[in-house]
Each structure stands twice: as structure tokens, then as C-alpha cells.
N, CA, C and O atoms as a GROMACS GRO file, in nm:
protein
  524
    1UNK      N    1   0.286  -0.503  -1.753
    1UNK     CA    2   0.244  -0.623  -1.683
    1UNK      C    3   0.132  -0.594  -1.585
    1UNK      O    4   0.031  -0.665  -1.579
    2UNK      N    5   0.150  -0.503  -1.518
    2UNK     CA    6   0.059  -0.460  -1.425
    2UNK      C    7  -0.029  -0.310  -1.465
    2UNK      O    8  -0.052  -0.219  -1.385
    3UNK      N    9  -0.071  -0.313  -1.613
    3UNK     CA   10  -0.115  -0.201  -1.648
    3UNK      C   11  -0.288  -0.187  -1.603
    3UNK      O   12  -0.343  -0.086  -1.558
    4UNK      N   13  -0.355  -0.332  -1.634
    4UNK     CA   14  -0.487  -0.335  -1.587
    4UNK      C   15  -0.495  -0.285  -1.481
    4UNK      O   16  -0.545  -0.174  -1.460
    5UNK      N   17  -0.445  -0.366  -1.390
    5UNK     CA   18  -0.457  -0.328  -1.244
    5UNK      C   19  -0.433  -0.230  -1.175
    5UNK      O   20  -0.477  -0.201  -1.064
    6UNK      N   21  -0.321  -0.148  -1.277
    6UNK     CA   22  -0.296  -0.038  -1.170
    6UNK      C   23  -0.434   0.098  -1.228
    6UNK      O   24  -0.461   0.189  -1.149
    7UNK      N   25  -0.494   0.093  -1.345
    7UNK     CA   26  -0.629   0.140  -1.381
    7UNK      C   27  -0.710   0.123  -1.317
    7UNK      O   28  -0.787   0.219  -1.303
    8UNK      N   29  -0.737   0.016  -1.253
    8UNK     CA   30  -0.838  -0.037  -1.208
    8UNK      C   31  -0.815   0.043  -1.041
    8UNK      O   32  -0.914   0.033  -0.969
    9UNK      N   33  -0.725   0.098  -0.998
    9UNK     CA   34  -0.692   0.125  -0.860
    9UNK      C   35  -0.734   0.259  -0.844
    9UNK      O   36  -0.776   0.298  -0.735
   10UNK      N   37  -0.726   0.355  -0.975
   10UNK     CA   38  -0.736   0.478  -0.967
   10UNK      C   39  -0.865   0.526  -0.934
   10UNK      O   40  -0.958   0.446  -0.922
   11UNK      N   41  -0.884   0.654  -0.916
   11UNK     CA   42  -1.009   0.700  -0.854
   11UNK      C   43  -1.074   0.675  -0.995
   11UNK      O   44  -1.002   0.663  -1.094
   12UNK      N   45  -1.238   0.664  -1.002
   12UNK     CA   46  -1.323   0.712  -1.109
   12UNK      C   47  -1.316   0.776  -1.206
   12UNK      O   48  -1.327   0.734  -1.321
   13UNK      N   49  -1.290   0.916  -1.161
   13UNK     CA   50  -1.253   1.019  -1.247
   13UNK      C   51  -1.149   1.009  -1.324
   13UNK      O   52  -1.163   1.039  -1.443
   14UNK      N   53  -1.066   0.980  -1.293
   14UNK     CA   54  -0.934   0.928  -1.423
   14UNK      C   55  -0.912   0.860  -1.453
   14UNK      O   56  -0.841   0.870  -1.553
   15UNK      N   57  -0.947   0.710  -1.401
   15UNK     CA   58  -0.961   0.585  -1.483
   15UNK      C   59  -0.973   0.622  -1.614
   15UNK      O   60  -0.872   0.639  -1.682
   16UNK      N   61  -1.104   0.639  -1.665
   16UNK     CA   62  -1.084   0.601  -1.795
   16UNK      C   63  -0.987   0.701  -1.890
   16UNK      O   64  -0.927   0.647  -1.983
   17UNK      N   65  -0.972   0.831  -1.870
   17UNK     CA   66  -0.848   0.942  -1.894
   17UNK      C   67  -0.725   0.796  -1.890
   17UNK      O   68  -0.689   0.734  -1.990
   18UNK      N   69  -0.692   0.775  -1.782
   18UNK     CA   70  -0.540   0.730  -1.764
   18UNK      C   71  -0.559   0.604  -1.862
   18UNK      O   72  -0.455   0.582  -1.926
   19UNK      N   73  -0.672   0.507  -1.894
   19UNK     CA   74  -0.676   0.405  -1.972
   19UNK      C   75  -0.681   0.412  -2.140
   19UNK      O   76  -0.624   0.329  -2.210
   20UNK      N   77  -0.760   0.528  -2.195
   20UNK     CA   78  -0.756   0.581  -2.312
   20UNK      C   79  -0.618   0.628  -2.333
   20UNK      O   80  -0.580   0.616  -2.450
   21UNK      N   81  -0.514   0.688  -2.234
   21UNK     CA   82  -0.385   0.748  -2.322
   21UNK      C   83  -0.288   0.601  -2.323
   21UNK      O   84  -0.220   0.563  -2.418
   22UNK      N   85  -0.302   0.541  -2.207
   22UNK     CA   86  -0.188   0.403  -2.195
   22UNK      C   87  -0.240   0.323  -2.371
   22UNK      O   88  -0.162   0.304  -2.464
   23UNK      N   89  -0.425   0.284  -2.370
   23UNK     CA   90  -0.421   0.238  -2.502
   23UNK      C   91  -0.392   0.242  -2.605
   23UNK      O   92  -0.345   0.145  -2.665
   24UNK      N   93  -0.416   0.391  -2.673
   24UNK     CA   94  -0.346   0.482  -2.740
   24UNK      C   95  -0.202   0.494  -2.770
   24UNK      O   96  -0.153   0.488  -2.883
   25UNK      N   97  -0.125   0.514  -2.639
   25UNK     CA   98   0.031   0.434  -2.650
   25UNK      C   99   0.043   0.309  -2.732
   25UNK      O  100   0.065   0.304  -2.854
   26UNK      N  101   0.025   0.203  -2.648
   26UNK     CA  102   0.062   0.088  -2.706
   26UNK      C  103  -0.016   0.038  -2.740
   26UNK      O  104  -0.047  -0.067  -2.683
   27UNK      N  105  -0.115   0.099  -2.886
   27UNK     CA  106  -0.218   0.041  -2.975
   27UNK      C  107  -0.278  -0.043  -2.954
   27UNK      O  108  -0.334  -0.094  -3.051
   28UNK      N  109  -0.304  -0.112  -2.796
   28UNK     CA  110  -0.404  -0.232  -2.773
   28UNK      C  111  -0.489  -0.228  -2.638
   28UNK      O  112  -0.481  -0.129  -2.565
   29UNK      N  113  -0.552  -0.312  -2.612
   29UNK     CA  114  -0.613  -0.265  -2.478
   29UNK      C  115  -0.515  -0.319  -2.380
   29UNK      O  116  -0.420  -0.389  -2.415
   30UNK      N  117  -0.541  -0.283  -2.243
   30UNK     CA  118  -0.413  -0.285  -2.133
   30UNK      C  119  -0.434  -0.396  -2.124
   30UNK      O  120  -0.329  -0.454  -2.098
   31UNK      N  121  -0.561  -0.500  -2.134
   31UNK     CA  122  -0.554  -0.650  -2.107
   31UNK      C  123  -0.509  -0.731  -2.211
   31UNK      O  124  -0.518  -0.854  -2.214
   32UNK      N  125  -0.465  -0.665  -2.290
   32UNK     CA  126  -0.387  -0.710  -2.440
   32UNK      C  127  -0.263  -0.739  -2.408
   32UNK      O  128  -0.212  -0.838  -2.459
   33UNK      N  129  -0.188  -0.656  -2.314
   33UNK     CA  130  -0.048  -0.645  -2.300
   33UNK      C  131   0.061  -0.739  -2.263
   33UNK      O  132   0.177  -0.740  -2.305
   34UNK      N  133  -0.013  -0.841  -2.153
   34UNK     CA  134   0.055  -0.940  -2.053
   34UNK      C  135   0.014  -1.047  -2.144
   34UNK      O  136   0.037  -1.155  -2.090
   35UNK      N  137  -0.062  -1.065  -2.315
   35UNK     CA  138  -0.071  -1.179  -2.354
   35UNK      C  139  -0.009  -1.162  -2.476
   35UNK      O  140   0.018  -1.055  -2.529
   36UNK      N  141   0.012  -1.281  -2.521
   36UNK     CA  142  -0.021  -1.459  -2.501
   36UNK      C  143   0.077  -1.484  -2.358
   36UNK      O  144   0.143  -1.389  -2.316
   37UNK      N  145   0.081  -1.571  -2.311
   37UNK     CA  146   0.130  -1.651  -2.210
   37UNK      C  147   0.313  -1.596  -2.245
   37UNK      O  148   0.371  -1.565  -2.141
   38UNK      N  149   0.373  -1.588  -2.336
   38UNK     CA  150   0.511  -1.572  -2.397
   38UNK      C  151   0.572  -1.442  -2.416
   38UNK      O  152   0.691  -1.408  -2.423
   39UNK      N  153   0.433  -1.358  -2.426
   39UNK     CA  154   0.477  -1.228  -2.338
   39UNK      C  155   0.484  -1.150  -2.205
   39UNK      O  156   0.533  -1.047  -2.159
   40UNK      N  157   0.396  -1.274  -2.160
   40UNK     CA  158   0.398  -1.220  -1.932
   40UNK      C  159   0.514  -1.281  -1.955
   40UNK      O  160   0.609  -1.206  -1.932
   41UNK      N  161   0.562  -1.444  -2.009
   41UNK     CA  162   0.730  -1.462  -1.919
   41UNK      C  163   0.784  -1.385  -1.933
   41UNK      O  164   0.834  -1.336  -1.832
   42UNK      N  165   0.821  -1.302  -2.107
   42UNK     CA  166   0.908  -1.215  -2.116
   42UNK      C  167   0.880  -1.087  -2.011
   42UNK      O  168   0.976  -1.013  -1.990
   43UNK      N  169   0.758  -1.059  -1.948
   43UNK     CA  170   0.782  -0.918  -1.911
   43UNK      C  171   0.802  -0.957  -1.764
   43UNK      O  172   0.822  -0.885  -1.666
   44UNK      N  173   0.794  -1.071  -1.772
   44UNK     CA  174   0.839  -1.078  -1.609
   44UNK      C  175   0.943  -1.136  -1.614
   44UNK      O  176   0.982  -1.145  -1.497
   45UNK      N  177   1.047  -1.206  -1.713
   45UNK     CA  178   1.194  -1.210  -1.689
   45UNK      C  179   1.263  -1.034  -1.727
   45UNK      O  180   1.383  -1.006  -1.723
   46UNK      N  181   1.186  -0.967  -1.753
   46UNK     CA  182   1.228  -0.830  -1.778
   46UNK      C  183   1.196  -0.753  -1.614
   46UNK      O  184   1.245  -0.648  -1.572
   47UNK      N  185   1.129  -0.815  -1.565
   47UNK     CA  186   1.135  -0.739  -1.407
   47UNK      C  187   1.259  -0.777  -1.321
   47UNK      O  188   1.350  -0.719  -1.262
   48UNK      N  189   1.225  -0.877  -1.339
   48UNK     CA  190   1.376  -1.001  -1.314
   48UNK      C  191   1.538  -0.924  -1.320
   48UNK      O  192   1.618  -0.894  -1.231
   49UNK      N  193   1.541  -0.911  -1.476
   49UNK     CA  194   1.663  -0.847  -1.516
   49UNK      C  195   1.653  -0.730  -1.456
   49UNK      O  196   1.762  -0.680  -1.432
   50UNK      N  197   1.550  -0.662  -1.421
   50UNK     CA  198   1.571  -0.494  -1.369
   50UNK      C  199   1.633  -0.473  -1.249
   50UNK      O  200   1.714  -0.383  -1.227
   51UNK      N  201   1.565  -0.624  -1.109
   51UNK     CA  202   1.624  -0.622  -1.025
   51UNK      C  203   1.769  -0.673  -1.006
   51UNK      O  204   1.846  -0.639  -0.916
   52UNK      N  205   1.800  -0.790  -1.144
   52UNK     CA  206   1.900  -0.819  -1.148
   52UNK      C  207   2.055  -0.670  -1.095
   52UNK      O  208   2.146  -0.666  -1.012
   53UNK      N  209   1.995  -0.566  -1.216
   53UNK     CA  210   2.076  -0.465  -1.226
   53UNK      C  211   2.074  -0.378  -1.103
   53UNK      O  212   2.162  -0.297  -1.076
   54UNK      N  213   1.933  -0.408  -1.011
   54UNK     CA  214   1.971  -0.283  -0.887
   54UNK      C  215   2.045  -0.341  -0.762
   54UNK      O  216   2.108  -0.277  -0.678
   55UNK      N  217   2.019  -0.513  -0.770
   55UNK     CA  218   2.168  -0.575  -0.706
   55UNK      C  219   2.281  -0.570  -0.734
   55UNK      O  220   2.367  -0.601  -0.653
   56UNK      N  221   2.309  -0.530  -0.857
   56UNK     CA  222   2.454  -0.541  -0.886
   56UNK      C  223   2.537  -0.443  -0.815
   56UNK      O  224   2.651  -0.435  -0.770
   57UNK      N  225   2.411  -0.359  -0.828
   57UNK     CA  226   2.522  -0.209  -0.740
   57UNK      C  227   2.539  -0.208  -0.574
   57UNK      O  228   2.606  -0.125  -0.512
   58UNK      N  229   2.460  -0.322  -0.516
   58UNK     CA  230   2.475  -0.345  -0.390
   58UNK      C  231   2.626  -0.364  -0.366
   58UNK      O  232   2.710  -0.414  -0.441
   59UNK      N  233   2.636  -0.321  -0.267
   59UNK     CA  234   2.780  -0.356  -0.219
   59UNK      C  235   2.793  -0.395  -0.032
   59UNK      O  236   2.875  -0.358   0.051
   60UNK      N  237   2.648  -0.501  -0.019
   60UNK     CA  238   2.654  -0.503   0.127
   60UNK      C  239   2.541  -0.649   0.155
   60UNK      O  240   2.424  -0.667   0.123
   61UNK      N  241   2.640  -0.734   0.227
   61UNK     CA  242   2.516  -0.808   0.243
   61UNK      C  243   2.506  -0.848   0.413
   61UNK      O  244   2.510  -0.953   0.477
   62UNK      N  245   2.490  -0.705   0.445
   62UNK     CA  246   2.514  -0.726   0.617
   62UNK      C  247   2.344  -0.618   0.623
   62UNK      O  248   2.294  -0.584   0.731
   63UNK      N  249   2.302  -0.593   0.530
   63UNK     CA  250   2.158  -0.482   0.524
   63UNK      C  251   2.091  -0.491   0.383
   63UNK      O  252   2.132  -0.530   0.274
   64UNK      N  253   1.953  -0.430   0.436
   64UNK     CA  254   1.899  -0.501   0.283
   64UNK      C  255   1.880  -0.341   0.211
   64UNK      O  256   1.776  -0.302   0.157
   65UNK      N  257   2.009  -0.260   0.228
   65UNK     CA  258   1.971  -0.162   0.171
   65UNK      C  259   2.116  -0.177   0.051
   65UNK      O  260   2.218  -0.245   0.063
   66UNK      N  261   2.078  -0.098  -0.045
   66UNK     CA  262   2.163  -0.116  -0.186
   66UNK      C  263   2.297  -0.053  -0.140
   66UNK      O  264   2.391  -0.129  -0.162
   67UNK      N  265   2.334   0.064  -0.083
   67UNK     CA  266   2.482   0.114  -0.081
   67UNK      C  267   2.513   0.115   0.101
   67UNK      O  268   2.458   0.169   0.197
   68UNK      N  269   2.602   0.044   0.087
   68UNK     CA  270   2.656  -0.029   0.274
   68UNK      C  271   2.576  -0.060   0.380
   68UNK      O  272   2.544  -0.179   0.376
   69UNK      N  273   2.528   0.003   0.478
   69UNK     CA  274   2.458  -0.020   0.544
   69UNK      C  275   2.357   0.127   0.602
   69UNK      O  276   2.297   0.135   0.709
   70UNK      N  277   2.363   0.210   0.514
   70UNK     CA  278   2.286   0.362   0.492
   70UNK      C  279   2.180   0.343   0.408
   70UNK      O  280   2.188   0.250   0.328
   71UNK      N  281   2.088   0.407   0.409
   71UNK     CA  282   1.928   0.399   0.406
   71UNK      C  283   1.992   0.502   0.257
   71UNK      O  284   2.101   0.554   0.281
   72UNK      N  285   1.946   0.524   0.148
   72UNK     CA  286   1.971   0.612   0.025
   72UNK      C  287   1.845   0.620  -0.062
   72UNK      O  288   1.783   0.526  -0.112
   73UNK      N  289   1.820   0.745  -0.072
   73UNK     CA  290   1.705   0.769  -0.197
   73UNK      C  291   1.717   0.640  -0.304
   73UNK      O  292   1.612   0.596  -0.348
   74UNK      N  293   1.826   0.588  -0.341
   74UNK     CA  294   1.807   0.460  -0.426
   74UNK      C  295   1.686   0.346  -0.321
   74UNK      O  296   1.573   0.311  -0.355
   75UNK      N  297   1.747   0.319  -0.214
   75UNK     CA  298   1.626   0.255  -0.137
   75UNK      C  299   1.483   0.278  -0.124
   75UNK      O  300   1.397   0.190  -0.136
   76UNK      N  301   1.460   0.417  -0.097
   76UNK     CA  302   1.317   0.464  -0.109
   76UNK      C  303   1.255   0.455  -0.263
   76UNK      O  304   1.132   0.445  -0.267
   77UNK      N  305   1.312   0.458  -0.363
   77UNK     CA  306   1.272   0.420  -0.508
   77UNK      C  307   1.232   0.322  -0.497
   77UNK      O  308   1.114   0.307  -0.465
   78UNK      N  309   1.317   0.209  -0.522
   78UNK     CA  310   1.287   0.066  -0.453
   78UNK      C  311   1.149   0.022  -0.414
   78UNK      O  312   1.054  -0.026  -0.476
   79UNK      N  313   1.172   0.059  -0.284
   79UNK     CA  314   1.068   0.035  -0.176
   79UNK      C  315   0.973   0.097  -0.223
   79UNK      O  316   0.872   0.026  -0.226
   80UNK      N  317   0.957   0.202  -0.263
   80UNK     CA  318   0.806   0.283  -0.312
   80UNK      C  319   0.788   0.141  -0.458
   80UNK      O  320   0.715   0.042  -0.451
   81UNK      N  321   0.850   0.168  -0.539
   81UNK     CA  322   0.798   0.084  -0.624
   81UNK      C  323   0.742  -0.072  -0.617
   81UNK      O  324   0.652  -0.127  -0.681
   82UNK      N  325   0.825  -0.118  -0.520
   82UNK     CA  326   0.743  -0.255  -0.440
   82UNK      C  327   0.626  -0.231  -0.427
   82UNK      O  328   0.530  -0.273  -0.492
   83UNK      N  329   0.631  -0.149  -0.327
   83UNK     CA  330   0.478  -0.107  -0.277
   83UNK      C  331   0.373  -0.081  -0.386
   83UNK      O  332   0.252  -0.098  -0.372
   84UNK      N  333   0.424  -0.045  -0.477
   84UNK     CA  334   0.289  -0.010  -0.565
   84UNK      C  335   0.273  -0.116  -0.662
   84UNK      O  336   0.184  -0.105  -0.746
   85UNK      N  337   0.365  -0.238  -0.659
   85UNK     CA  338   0.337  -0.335  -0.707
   85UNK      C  339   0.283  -0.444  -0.635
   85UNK      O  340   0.232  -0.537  -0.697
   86UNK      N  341   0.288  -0.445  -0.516
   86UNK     CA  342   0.231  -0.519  -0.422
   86UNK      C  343   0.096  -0.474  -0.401
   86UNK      O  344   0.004  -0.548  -0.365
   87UNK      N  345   0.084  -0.324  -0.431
   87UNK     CA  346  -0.113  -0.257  -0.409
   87UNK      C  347  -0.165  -0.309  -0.539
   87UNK      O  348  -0.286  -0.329  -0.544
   88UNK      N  349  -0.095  -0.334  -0.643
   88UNK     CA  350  -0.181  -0.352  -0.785
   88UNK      C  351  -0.167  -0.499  -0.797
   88UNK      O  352  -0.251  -0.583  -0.828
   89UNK      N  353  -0.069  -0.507  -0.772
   89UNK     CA  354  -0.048  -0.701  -0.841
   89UNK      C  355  -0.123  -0.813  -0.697
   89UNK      O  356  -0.175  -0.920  -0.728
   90UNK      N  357  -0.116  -0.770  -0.546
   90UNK     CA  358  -0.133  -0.819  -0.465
   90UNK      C  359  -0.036  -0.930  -0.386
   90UNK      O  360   0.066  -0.970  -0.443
   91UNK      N  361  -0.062  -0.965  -0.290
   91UNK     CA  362   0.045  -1.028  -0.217
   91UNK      C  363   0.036  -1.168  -0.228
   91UNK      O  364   0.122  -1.242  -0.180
   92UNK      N  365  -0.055  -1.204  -0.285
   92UNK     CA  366  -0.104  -1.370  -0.341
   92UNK      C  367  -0.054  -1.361  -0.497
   92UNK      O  368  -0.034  -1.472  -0.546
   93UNK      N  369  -0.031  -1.258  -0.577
   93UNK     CA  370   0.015  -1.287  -0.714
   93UNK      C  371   0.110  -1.316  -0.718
   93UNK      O  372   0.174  -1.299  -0.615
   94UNK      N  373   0.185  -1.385  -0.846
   94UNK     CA  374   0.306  -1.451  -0.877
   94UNK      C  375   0.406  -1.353  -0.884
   94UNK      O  376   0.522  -1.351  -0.841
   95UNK      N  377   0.310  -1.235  -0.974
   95UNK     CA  378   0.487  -1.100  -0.975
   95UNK      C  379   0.524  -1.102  -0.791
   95UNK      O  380   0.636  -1.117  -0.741
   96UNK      N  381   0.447  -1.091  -0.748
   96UNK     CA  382   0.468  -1.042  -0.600
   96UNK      C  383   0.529  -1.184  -0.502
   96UNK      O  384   0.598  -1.157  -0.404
   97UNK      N  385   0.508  -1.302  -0.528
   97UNK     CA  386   0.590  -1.380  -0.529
   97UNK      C  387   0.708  -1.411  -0.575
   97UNK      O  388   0.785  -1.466  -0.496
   98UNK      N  389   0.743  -1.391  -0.682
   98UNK     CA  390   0.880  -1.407  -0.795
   98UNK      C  391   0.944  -1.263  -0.740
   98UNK      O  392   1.066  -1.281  -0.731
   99UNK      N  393   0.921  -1.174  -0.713
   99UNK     CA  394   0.981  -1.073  -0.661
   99UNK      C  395   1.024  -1.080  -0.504
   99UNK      O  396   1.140  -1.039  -0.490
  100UNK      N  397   0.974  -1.112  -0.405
  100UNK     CA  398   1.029  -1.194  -0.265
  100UNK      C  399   1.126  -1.285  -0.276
  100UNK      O  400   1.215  -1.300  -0.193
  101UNK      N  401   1.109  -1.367  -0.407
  101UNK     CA  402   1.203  -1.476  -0.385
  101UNK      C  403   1.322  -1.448  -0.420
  101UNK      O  404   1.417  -1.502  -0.364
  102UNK      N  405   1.342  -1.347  -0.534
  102UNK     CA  406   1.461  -1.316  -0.642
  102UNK      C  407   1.586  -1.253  -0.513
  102UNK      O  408   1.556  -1.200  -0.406
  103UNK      N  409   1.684  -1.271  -0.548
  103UNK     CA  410   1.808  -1.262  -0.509
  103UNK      C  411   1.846  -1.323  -0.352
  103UNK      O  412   1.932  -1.274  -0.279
  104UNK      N  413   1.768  -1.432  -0.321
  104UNK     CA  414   1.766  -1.469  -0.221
  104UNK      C  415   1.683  -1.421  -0.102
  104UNK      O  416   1.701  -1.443   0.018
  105UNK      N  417   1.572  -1.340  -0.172
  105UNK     CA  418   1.490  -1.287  -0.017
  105UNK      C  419   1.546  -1.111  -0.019
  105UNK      O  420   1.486  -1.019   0.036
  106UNK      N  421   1.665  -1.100  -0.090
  106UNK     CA  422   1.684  -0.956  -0.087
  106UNK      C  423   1.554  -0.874  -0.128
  106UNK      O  424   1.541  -0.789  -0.040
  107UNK      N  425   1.494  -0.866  -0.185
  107UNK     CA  426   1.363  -0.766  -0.207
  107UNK      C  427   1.278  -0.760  -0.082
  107UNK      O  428   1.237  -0.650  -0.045
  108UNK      N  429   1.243  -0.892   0.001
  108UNK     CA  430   1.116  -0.898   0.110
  108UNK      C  431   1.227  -0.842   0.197
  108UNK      O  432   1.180  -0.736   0.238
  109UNK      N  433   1.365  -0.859   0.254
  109UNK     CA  434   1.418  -0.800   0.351
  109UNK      C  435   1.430  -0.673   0.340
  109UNK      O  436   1.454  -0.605   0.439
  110UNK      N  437   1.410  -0.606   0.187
  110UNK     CA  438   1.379  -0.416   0.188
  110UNK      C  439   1.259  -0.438   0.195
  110UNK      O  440   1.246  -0.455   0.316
  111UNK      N  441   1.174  -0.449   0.157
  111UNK     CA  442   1.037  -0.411   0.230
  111UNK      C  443   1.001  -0.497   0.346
  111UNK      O  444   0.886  -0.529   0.374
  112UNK      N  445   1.094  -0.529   0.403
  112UNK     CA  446   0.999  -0.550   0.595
  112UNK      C  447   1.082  -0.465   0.679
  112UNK      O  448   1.057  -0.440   0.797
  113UNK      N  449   1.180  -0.423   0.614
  113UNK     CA  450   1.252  -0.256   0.666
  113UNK      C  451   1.206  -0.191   0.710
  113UNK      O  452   1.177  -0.148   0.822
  114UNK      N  453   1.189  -0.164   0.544
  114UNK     CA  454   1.043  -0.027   0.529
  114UNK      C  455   0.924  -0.028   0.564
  114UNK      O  456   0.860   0.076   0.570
  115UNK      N  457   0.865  -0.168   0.599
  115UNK     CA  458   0.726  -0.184   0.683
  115UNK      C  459   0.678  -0.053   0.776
  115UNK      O  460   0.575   0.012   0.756
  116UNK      N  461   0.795  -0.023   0.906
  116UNK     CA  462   0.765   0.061   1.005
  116UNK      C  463   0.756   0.181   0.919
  116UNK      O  464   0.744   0.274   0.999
  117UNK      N  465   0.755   0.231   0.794
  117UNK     CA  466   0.710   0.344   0.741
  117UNK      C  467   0.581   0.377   0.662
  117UNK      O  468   0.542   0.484   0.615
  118UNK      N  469   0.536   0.269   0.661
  118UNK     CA  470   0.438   0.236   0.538
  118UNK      C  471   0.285   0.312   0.653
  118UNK      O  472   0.190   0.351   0.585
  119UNK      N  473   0.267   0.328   0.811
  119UNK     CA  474   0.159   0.343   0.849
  119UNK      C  475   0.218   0.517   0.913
  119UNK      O  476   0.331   0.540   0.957
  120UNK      N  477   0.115   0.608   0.901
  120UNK     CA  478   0.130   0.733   0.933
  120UNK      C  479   0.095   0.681   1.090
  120UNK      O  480   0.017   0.589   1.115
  121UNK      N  481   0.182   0.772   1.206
  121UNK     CA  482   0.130   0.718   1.341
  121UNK      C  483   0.051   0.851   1.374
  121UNK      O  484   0.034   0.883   1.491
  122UNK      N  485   0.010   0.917   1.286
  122UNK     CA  486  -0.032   1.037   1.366
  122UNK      C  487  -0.130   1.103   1.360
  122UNK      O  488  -0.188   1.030   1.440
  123UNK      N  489  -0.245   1.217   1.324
  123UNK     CA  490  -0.335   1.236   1.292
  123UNK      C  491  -0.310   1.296   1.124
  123UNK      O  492  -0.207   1.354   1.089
  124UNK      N  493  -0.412   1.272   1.045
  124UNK     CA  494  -0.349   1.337   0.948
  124UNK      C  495  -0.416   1.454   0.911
  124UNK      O  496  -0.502   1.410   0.835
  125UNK      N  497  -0.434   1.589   0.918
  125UNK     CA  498  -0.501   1.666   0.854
  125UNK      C  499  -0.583   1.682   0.726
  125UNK      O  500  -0.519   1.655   0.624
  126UNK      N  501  -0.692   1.715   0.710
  126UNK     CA  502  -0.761   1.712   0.620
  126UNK      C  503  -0.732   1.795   0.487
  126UNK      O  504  -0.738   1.915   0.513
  127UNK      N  505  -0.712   1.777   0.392
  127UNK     CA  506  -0.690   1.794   0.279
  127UNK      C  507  -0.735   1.955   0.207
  127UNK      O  508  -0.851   1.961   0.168
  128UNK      N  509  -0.677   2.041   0.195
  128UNK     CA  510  -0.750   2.220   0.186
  128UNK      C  511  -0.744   2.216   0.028
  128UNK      O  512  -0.645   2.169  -0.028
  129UNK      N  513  -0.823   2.253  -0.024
  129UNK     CA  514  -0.841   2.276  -0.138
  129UNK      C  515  -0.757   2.364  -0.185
  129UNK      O  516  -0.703   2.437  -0.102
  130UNK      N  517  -0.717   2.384  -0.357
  130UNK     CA  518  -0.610   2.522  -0.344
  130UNK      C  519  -0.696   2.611  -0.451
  130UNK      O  520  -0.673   2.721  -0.502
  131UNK      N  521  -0.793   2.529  -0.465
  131UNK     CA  522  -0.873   2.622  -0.574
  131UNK      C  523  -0.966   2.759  -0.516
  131UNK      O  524  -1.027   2.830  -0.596
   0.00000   0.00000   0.00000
């Protein structure tokens, strides 16, 4: 669903690397994928059902984290994957809408959690080559 876009995000240099093997995969171009109109519903009632399944295992509705009220590597999955659907799809697109809304707001209440993690507060060191 979000295959264009997330190509389109990558540096230069591997764009077209990362776009030639995804095509290659699934024998069409990545803007091939989300059509006709009858395959975005399906792949977005298939996002749907995914979150369906990572609520099920919730067992808490006093936190918007999946197991009681403890923060769990299942959460940071989550939340990382939001995030990188919110950098590719954007915060005005429909996935990124239909995903806020689904289970009552449970998805936007894990990521405004995780907000206070999303900005480094500190200096960051510059990057050393290892070559």
C-alpha cells in the first residue's frame, strides 16, 4: 500500500536498488500495487484486520499500551511502525486517518505516548565512518 512512497523517501543511492528488487518481487511497478480502487480497500481492510489482531491481545483499557499498563517491546513495534507509516503515507492521508480512528482512538493514544520519544533532546554526534 505504501510501497511508492516509502521509495520515494529513501536516499538516492538506493532508491532505485530498493525499487528494482520490490518490482521484481511482485511482477509490477510499485504504483501498480494499490490499484484498481478494489485492491487499496482490500489492502487497507488488511491493515485493519492486522490491527484488529494486535488489540485482541490487549488486556487493558486504563493505557494505550497492549499488555496492562507496562510499556513492552510489543509497544515499541507498534509505535515504530506507525511512525513509518505516518513518514510515508503522511498525516493528511486516509491510511493515516483510518488508522487514528480504528479501535476507538486506540492507535493515536499509542502514538501521543510515544510522542515524548520521537525528538533526540541532546546533541547528537556525528556519524564515523567504519570503512
Amino acid at each position: 500500500l505504501l510501497a511508492t512512497q516509502t521509495a520515494e523517501n529513501l536516499l538516492p543511492e538506493t532508491r532505485v536498488a530498493w525499487r528494482a528488487k520490490r518490482e521484481r518481487a511482485f511482477g509490477m511497478r510499485l504504483e501498480a500495487l494499490a490499484e484498481p480502487d478494489e485492491r487499496r480497500a482490500m489492502l487497507l481492510a488488511n491493515i485493519l484486520g492486522a490491527l484488529d489482531d494486535i488489540a485482541s491481545y490487549s488486556n487493558c483499557t486504563e493505557s494505550p499500551f497492549i499488555r496492562n499498563d507496562v510499556l513492552t517491546y510489543k509497544d515499541v513495534v507498534v509505535a515504530a511502525t506507525l511512525a513509518w507509516t505516518r513518514r510515508v503515507a503522511g498525516v493528511e492521508s486516509d491510511v493515516w486517518g483510518m488508522i487514528m480512528e480504528a479501535h476507538e482512538g486506540m492507535w493515536k493514544w499509542l502514538m501521543d505516548r510515544f510522542a515524548e520519544w520521537e525528538i533526540v533532546d541532546g546533541e547528537v554526534p556525528p556519524a564515523r565512518s567504519i570503512l
